[in-house]
PDB file with SEQRES, HELIX, SHEET and CRYST1 records, atoms N, CA, C and O in Angstrom:
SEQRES   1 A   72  UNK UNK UNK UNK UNK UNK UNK UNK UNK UNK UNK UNK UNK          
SEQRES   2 A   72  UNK UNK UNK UNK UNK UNK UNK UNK UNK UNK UNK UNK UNK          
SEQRES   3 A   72  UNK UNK UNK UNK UNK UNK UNK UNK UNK UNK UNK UNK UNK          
SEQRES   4 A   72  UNK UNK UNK UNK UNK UNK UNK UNK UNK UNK UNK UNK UNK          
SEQRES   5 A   72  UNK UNK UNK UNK UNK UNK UNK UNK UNK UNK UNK UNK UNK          
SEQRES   6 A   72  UNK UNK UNK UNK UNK UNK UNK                                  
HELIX    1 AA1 UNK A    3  UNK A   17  1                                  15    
HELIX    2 AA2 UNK A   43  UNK A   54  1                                  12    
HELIX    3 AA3 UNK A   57  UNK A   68  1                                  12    
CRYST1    1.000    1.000    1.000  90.00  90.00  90.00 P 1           1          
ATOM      1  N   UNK A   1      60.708 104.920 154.780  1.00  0.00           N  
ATOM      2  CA  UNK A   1      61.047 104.112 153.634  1.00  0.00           C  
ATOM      3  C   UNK A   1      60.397 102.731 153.796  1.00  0.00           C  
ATOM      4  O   UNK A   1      60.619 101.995 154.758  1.00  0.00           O  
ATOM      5  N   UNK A   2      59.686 102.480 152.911  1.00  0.00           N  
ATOM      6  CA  UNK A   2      59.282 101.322 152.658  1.00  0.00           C  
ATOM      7  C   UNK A   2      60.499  99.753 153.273  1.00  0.00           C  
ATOM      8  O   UNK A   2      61.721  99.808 153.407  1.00  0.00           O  
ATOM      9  N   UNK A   3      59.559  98.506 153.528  1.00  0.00           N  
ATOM     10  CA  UNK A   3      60.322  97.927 154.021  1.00  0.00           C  
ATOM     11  C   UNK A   3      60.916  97.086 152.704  1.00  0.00           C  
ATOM     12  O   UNK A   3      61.884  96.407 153.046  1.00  0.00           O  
ATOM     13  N   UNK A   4      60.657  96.984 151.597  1.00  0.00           N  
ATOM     14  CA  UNK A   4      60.802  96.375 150.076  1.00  0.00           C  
ATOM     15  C   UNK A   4      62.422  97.532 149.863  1.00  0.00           C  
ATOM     16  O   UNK A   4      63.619  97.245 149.851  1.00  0.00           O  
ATOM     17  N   UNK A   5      62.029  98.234 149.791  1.00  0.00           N  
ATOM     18  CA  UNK A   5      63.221  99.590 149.395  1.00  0.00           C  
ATOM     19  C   UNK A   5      64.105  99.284 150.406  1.00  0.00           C  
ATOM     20  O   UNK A   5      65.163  98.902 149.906  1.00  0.00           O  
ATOM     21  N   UNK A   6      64.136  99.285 151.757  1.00  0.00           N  
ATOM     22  CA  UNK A   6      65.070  98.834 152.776  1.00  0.00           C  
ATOM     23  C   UNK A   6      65.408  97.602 151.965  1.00  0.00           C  
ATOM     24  O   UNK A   6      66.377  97.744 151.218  1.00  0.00           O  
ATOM     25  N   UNK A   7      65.030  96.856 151.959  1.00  0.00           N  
ATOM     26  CA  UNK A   7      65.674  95.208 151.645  1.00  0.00           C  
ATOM     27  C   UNK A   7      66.631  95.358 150.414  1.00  0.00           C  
ATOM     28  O   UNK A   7      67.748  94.854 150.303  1.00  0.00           O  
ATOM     29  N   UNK A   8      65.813  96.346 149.290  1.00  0.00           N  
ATOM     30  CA  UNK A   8      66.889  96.397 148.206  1.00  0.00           C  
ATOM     31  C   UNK A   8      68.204  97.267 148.377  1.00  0.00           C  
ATOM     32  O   UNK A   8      69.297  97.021 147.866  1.00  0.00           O  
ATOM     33  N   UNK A   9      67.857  98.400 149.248  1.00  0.00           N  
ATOM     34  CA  UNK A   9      69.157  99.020 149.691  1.00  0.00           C  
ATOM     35  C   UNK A   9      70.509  98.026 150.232  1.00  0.00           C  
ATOM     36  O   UNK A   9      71.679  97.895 149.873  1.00  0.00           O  
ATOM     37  N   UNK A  10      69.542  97.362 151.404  1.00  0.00           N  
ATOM     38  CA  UNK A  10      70.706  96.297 152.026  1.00  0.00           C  
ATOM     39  C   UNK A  10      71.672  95.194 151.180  1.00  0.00           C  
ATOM     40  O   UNK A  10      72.848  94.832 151.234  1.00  0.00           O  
ATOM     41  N   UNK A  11      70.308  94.828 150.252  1.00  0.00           N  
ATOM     42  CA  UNK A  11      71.187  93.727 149.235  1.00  0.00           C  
ATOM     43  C   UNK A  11      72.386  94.868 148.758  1.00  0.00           C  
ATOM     44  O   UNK A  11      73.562  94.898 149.119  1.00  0.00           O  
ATOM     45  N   UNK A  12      71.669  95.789 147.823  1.00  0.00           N  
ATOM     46  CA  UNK A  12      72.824  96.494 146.827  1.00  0.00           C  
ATOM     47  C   UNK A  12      74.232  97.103 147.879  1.00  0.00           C  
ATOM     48  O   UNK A  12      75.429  96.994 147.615  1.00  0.00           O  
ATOM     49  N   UNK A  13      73.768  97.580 148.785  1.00  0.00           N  
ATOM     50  CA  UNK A  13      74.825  97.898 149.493  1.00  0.00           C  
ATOM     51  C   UNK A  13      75.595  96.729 149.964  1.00  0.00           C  
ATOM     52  O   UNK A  13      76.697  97.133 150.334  1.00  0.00           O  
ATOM     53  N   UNK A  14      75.474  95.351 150.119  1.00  0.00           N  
ATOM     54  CA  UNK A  14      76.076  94.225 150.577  1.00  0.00           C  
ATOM     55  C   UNK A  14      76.483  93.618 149.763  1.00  0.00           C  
ATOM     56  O   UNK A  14      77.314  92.781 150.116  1.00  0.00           O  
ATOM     57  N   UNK A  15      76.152  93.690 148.318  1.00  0.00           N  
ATOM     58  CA  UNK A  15      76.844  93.115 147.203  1.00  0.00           C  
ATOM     59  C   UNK A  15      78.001  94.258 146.710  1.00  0.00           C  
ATOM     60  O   UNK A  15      78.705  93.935 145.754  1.00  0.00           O  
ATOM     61  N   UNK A  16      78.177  95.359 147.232  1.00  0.00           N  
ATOM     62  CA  UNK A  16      79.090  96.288 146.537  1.00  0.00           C  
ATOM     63  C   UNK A  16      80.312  95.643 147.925  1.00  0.00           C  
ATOM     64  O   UNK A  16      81.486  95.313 147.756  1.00  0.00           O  
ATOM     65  N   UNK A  17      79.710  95.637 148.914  1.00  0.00           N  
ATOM     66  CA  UNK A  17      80.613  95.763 150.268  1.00  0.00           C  
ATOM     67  C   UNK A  17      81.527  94.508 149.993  1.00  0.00           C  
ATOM     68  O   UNK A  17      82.714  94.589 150.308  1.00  0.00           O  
ATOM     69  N   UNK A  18      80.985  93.225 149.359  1.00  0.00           N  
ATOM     70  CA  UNK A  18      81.660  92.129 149.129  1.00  0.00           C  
ATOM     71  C   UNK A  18      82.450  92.307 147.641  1.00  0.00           C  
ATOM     72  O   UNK A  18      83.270  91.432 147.368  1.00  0.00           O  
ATOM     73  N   UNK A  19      82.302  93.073 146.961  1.00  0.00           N  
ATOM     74  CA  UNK A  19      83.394  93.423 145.548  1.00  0.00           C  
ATOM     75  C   UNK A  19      84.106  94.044 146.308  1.00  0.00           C  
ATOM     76  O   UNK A  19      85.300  93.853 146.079  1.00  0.00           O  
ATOM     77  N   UNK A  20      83.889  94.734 147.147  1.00  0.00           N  
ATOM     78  CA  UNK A  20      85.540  95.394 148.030  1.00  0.00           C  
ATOM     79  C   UNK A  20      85.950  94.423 148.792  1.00  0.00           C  
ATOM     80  O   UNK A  20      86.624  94.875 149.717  1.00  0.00           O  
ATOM     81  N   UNK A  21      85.805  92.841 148.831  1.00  0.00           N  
ATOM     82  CA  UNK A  21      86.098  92.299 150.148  1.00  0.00           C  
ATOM     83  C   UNK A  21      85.597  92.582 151.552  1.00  0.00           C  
ATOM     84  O   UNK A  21      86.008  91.825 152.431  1.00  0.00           O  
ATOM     85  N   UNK A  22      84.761  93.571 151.893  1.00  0.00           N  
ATOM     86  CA  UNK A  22      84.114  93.835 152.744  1.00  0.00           C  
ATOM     87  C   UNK A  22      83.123  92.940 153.319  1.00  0.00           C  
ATOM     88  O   UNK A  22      82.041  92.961 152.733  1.00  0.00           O  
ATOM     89  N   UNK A  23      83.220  92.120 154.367  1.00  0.00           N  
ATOM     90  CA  UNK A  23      82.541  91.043 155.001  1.00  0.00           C  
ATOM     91  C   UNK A  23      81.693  91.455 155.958  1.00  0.00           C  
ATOM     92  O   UNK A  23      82.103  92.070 156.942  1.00  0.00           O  
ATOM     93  N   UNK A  24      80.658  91.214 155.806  1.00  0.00           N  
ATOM     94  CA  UNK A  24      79.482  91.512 156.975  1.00  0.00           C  
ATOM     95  C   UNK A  24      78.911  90.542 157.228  1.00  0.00           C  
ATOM     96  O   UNK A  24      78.448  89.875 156.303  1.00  0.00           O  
ATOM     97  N   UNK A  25      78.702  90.013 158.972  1.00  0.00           N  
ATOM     98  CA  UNK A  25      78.690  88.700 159.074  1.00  0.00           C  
ATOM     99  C   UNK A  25      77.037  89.287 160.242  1.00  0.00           C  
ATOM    100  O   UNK A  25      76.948  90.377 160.808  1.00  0.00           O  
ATOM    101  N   UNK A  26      75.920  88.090 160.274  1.00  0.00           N  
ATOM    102  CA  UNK A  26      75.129  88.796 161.512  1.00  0.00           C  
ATOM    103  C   UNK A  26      74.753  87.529 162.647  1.00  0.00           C  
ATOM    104  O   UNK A  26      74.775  86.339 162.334  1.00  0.00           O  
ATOM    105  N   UNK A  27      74.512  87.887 163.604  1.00  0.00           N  
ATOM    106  CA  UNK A  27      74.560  86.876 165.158  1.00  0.00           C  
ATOM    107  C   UNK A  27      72.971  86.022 164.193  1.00  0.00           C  
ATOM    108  O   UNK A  27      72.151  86.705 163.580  1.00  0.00           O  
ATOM    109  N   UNK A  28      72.894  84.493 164.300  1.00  0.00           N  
ATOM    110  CA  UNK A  28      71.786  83.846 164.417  1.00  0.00           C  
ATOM    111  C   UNK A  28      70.670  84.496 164.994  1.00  0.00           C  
ATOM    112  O   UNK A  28      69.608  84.296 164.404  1.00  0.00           O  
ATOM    113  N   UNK A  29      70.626  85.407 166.250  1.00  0.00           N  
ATOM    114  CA  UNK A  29      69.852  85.691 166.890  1.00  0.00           C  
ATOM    115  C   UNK A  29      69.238  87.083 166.278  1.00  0.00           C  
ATOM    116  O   UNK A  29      68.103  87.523 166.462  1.00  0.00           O  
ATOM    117  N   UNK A  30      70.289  87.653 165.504  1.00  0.00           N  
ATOM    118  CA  UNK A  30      70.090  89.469 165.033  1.00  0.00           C  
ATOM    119  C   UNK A  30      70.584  90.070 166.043  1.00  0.00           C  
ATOM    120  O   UNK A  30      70.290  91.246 165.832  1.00  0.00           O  
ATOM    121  N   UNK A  31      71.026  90.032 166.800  1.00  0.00           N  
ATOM    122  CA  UNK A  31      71.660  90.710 167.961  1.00  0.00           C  
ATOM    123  C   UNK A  31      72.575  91.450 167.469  1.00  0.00           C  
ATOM    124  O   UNK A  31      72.328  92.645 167.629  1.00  0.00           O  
ATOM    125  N   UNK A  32      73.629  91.210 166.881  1.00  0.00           N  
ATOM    126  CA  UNK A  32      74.995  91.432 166.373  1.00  0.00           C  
ATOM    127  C   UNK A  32      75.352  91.705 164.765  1.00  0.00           C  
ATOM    128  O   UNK A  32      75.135  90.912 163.848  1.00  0.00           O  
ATOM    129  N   UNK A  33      75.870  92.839 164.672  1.00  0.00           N  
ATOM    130  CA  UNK A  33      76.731  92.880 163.063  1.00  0.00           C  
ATOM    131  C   UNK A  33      78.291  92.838 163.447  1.00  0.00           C  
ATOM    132  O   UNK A  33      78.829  93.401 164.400  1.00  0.00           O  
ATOM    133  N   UNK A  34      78.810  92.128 162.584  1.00  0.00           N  
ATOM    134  CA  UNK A  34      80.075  92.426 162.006  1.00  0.00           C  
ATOM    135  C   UNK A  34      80.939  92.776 161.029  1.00  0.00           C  
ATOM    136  O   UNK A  34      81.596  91.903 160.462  1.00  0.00           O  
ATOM    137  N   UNK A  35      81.038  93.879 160.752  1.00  0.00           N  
ATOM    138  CA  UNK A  35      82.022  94.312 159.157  1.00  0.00           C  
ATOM    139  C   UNK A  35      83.328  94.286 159.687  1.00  0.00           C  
ATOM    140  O   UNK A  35      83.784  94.546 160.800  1.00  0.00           O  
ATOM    141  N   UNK A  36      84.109  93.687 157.988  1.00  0.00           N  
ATOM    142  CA  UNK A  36      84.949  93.550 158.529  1.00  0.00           C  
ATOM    143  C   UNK A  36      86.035  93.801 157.107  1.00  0.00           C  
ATOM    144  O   UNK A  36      86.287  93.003 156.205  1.00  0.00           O  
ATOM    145  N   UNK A  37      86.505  95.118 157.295  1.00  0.00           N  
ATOM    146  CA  UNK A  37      87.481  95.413 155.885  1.00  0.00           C  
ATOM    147  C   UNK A  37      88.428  94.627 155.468  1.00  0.00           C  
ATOM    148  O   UNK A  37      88.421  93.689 156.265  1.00  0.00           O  
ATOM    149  N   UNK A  38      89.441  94.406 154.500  1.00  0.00           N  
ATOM    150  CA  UNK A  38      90.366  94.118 154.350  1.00  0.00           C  
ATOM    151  C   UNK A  38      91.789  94.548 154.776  1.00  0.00           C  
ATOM    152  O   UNK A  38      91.948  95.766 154.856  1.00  0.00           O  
ATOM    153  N   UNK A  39      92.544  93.989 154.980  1.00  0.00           N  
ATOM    154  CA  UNK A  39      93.548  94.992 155.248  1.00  0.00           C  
ATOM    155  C   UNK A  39      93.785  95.829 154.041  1.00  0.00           C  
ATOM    156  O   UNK A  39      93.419  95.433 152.934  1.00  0.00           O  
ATOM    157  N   UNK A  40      94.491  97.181 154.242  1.00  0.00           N  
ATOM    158  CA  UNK A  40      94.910  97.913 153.239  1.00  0.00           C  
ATOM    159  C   UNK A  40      93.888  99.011 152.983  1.00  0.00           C  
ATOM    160  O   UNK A  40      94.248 100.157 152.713  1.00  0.00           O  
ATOM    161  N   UNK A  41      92.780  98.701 153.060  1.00  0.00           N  
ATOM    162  CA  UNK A  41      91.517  99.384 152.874  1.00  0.00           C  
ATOM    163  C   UNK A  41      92.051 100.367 152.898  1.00  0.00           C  
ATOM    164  O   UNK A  41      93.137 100.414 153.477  1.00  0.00           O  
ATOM    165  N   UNK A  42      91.542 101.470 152.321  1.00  0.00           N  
ATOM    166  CA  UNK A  42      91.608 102.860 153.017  1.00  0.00           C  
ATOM    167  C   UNK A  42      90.452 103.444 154.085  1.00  0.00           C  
ATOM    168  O   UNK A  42      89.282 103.329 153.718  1.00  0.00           O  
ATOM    169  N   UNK A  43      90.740 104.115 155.493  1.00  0.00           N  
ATOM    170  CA  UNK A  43      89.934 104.201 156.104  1.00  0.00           C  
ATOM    171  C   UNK A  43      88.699 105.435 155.528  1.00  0.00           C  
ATOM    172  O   UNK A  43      87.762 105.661 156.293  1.00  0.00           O  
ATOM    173  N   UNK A  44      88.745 105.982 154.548  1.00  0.00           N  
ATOM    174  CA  UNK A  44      87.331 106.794 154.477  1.00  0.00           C  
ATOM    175  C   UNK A  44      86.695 105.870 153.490  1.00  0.00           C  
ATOM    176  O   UNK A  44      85.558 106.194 153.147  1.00  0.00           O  
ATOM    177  N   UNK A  45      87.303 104.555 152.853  1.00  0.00           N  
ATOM    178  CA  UNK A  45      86.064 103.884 151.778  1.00  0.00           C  
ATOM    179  C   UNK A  45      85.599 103.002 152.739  1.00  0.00           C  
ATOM    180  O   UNK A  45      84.520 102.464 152.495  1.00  0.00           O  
ATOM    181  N   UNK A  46      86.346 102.638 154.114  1.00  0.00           N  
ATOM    182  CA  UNK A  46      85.413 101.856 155.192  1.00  0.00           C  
ATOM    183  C   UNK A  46      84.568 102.002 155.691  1.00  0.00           C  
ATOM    184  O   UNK A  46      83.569 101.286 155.753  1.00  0.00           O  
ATOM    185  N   UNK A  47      84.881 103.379 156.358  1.00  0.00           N  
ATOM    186  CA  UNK A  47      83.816 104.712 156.729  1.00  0.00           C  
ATOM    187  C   UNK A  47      82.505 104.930 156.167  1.00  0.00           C  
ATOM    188  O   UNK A  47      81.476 105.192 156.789  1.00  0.00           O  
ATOM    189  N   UNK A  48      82.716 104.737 154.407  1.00  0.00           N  
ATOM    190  CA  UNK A  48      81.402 105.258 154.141  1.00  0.00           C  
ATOM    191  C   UNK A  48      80.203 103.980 154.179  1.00  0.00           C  
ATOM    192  O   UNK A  48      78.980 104.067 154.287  1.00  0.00           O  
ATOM    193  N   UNK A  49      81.270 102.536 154.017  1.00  0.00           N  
ATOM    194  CA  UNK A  49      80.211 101.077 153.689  1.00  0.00           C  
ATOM    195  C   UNK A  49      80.047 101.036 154.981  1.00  0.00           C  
ATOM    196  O   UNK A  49      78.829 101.010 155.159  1.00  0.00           O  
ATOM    197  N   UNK A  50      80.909 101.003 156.571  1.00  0.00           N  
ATOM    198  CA  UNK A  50      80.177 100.814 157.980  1.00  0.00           C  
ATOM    199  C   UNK A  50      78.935 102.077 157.823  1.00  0.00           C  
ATOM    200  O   UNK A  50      77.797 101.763 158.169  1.00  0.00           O  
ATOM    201  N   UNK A  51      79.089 102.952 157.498  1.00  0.00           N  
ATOM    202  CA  UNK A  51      78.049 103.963 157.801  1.00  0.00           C  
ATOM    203  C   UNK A  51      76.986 103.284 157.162  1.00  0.00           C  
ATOM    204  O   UNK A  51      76.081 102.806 157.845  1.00  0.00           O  
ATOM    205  N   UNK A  52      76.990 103.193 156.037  1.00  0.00           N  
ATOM    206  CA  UNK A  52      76.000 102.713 155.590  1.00  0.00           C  
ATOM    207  C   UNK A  52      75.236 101.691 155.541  1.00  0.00           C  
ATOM    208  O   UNK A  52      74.205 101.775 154.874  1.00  0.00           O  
ATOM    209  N   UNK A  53      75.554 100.492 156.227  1.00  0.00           N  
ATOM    210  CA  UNK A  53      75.288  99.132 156.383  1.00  0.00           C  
ATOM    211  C   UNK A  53      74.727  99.717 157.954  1.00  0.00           C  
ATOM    212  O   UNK A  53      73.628  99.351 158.371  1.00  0.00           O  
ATOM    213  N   UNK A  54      75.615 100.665 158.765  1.00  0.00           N  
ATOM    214  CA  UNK A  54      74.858 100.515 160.183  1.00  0.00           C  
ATOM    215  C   UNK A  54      73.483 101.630 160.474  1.00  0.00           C  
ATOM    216  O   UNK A  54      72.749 101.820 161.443  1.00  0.00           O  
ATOM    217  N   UNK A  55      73.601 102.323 158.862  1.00  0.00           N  
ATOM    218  CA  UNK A  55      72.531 103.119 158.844  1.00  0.00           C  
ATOM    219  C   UNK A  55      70.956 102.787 158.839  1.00  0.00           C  
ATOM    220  O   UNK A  55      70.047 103.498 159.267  1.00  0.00           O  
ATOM    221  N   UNK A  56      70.857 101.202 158.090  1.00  0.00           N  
ATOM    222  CA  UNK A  56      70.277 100.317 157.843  1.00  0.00           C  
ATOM    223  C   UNK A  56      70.322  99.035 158.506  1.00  0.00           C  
ATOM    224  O   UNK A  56      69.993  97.936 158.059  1.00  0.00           O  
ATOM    225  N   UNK A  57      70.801  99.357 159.692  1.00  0.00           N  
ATOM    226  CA  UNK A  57      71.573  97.688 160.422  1.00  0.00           C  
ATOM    227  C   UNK A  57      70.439  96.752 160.080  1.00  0.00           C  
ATOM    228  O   UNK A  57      70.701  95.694 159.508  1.00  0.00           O  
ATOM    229  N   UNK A  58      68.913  97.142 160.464  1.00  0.00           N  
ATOM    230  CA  UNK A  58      68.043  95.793 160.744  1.00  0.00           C  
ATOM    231  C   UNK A  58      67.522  95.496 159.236  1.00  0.00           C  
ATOM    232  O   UNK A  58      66.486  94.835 159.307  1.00  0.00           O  
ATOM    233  N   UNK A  59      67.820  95.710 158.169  1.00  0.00           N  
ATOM    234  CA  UNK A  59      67.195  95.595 157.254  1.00  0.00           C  
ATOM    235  C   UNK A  59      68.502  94.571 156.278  1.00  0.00           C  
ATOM    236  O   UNK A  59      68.374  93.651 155.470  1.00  0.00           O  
ATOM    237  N   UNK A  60      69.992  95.447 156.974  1.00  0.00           N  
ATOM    238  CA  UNK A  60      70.797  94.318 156.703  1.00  0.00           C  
ATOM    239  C   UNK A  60      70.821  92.980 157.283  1.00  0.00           C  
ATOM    240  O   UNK A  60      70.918  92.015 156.526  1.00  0.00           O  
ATOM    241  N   UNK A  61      70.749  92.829 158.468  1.00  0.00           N  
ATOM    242  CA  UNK A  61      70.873  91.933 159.552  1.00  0.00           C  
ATOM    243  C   UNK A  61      69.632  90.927 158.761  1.00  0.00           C  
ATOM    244  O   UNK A  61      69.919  89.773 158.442  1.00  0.00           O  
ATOM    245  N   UNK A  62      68.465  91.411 158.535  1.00  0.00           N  
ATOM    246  CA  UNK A  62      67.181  90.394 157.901  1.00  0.00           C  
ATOM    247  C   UNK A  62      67.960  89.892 156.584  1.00  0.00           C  
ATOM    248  O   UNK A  62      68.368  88.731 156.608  1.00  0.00           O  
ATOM    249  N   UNK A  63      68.166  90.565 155.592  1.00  0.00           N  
ATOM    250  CA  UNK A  63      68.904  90.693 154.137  1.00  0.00           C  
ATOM    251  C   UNK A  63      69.924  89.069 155.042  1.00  0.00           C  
ATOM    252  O   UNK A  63      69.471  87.977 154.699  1.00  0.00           O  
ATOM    253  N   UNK A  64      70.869  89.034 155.833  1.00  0.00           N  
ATOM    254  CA  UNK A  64      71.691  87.848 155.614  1.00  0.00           C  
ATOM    255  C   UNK A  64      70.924  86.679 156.383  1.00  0.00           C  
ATOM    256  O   UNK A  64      70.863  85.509 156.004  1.00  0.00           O  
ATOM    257  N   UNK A  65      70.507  87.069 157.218  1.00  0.00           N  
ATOM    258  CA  UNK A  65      69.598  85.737 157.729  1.00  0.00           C  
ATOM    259  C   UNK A  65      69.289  85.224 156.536  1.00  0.00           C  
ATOM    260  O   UNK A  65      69.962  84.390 155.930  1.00  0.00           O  
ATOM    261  N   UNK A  66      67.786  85.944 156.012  1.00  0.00           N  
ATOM    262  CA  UNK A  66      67.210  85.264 154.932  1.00  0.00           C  
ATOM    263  C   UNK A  66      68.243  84.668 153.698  1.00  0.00           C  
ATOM    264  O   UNK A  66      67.887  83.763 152.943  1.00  0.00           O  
ATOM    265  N   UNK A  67      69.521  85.302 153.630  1.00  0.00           N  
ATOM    266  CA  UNK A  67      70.468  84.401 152.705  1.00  0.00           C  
ATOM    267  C   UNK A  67      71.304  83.246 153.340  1.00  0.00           C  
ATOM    268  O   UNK A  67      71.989  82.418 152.740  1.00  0.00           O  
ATOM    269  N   UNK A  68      71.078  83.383 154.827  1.00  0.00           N  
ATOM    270  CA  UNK A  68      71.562  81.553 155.438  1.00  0.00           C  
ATOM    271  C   UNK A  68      70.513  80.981 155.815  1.00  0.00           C  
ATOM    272  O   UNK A  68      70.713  80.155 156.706  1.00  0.00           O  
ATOM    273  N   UNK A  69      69.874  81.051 155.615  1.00  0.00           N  
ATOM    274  CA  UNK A  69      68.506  80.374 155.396  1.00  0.00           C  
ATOM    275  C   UNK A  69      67.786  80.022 157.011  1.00  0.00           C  
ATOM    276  O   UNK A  69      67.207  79.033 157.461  1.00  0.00           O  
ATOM    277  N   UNK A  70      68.189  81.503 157.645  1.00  0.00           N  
ATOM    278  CA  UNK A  70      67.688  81.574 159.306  1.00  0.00           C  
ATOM    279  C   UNK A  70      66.542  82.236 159.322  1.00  0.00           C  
ATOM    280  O   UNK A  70      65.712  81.842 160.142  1.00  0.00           O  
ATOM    281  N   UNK A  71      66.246  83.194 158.599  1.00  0.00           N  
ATOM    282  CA  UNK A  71      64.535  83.503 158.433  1.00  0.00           C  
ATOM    283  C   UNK A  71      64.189  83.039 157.290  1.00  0.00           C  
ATOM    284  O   UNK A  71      65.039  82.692 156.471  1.00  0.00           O  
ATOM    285  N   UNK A  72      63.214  82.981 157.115  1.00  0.00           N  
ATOM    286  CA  UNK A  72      62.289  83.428 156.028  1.00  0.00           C  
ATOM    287  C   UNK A  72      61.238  84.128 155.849  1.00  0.00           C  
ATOM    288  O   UNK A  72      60.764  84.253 154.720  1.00  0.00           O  
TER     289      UNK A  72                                                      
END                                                                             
């Protein structure tokens, strides 16, 4: 997959993850993800946004840098 198509996956999947309250936070360095549900969640709609955010980790991990303004 293209690296343009990765980037749009990550956005769309990270803008749905935050209408659920779903927080994904990444290390300055890229080292690190963190999701992080709400309480109450149900565990298979968590299941499917961690899967999917860690299916794509480095394309998410770039996706928030470049929105705190740590890459460009």
């Amino acid at each position: 997959m293209t690296n343009v198509r990765q980037a749009a996956r990550a956005g769309f999947v990270l803008d749905a993850a935050l209408k659920l309250d779903i927080r994904v936070g990444a290390a300055n360095d890229g080292s690190e993800i963190t999701i992080v549900p709400p309480r109450g969640m149900p565990h298979a709609v968590y299941c499917t946004f961690r899967d999917a955010i860690l299916d794509m980790q480095e394309a998410v991990i770039d996706h928030i840098l470049r929105e705190n303004g740590v890459r460009r």
